[in-house]
C-alpha positions in Angstrom: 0.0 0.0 0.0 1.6 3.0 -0.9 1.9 6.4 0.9 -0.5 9.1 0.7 1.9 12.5 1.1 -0.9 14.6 -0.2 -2.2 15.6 3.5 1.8 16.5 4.4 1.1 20.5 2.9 -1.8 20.7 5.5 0.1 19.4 8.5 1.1 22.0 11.2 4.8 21.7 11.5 5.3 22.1 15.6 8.2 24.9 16.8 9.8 22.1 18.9 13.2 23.8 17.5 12.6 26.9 19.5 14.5 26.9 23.0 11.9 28.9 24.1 8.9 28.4 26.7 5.6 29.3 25.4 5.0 31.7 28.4 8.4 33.6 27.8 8.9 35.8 24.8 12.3 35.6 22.5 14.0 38.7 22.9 13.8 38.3 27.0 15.0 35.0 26.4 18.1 36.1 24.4 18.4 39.1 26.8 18.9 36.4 29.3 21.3 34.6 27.4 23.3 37.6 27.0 23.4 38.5 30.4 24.8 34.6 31.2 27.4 35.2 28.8 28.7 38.5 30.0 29.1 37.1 33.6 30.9 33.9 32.5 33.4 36.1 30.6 33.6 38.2 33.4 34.9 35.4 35.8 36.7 34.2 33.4 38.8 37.6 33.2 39.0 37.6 36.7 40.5 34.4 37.0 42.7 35.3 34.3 43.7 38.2 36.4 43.8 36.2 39.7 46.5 33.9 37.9 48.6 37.0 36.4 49.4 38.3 39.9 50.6 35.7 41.5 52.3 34.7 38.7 54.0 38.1 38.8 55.1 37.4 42.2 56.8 34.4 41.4 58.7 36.4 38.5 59.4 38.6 41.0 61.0 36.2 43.8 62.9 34.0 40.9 64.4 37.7 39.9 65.7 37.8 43.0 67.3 34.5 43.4 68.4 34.9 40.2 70.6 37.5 41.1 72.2 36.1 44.2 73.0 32.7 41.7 74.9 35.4 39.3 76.5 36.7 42.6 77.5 32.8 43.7 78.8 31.8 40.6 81.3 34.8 39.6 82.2 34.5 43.3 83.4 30.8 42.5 84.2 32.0 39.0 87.0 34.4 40.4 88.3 32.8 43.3 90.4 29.5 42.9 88.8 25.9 43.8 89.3 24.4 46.2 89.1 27.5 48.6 91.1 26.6 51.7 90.4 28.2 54.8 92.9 28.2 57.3 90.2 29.7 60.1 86.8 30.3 60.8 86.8 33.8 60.2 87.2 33.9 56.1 84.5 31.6 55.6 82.0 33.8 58.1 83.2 37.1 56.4 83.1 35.0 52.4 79.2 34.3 53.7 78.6 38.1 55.2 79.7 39.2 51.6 77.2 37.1 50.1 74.4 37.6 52.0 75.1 41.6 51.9 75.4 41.5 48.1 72.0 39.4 48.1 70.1 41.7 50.1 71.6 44.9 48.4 70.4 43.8 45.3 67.1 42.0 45.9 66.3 45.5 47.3 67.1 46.6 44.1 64.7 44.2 42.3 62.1 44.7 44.7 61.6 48.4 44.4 62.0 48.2 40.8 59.0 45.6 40.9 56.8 48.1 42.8 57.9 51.0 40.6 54.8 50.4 37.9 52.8 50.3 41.1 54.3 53.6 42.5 53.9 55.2 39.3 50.0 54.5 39.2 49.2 55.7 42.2 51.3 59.1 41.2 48.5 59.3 38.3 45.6 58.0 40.3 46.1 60.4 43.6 47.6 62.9 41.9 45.4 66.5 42.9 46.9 69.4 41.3 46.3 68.2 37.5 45.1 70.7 34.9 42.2 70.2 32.5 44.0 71.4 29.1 41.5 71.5 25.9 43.3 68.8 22.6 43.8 71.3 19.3 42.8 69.6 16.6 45.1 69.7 13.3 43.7 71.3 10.6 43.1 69.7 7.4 45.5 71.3 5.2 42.9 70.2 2.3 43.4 66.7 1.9 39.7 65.8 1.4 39.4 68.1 -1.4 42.4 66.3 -3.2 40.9 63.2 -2.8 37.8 64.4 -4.4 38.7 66.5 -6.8 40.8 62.6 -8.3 37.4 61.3 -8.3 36.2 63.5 -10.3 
C-alpha cells in the first residue's frame, strides 16, 4: 500500500526547534542569554587576572634569586677551587659578603618591581592636574584632493 503524502502540505509543522517556553517571549530569552554570557566572561577575566598576579610574584621572587646565583657563581668564578680556609673567620666574612650582596640587590629588584605600582598611584592620587583642551590639526585640504581625483 503506498503512501498518501498529499495531507503532508496541510500538516502543522510544531516549533519544537525553539528553545523557548511558550510563556516567555524571545528577545527576553536572548536578553537572558546575554546577560549569562557577560558574567561567564567576566569570571573568566577575573581568573585570568587572579593567575597573572601571583604569577608576577613568582617572577618577582625567581628575579631575585636569580641574582644572588649570578653573585654565587662569579664569586666561585673568580676565586680558585678548592678554597682553603685556614680559620673560621674567612668563611664567616666569604658568607657576610654574600648575603650583603643578596640583600643589596634584591632590594634593588624589589623596588623596581613596585615601581609600575608607584607610578600609578602618582596618576591615580595625583590633585593638582590641569584640565588642558586637545587642538585639533587642521586639514591642510586633503579631502578636497581626494575628491577633486574622483572626479
Amino acid at each position: 500500500m503506498p503512501l498518501d503524502y498529499s495531507k503532508w502540505k496541510t500538516i502543522e509543522v510544531s516549533d519544537d526547534e525553539d528553545d523557548t517556553h511558550p510563556n516567555i517571549d524571545t528577545p527576553s530569552l536572548f536578553r537572558w542569554r546575554h546577560q549569562a554570557r557577560l558574567e561567564r566572561m567576566a569570571e573568566r577575566k577575573q581568573e585570568k587576572e587572579k593567575l597573572m598576579e601571583g604569577k608576577s610574584i613568582v617572577e618577582k621572587r625567581i628575579l631575585v634569586y636569580l641574582v644572588h646565583m649570578v653573585l654565587v657563581v662569579f664569586t666561585y668564578l673568580l676565586v680558585p677551587f678548592p678554597i682553603v680556609y685556614t680559620t673560621k673567620w674567612p668563611i664567616f666574612g666569604h658568607c657576610v659578603v654574600q648575603l650583603t650582596l643578596s640583600y643589596f640587590f634584591g632590594i634593588i629588584c624589589a623596588l623596581l618591581a613596585e615601581l609600575p605600582a608607584l607610578n600609578l598611584e602618582r596618576i591615580i592620587f595625583q590633585h593638582g592636574h590641569k584640565n588642558t583642551a586637545v587642538q585639533l590639526v587642521k586639514d591642510c585640504g586633503l579631502q578636497q584632493s581626494k575628491t577633486a581625483d574622483i572626479g
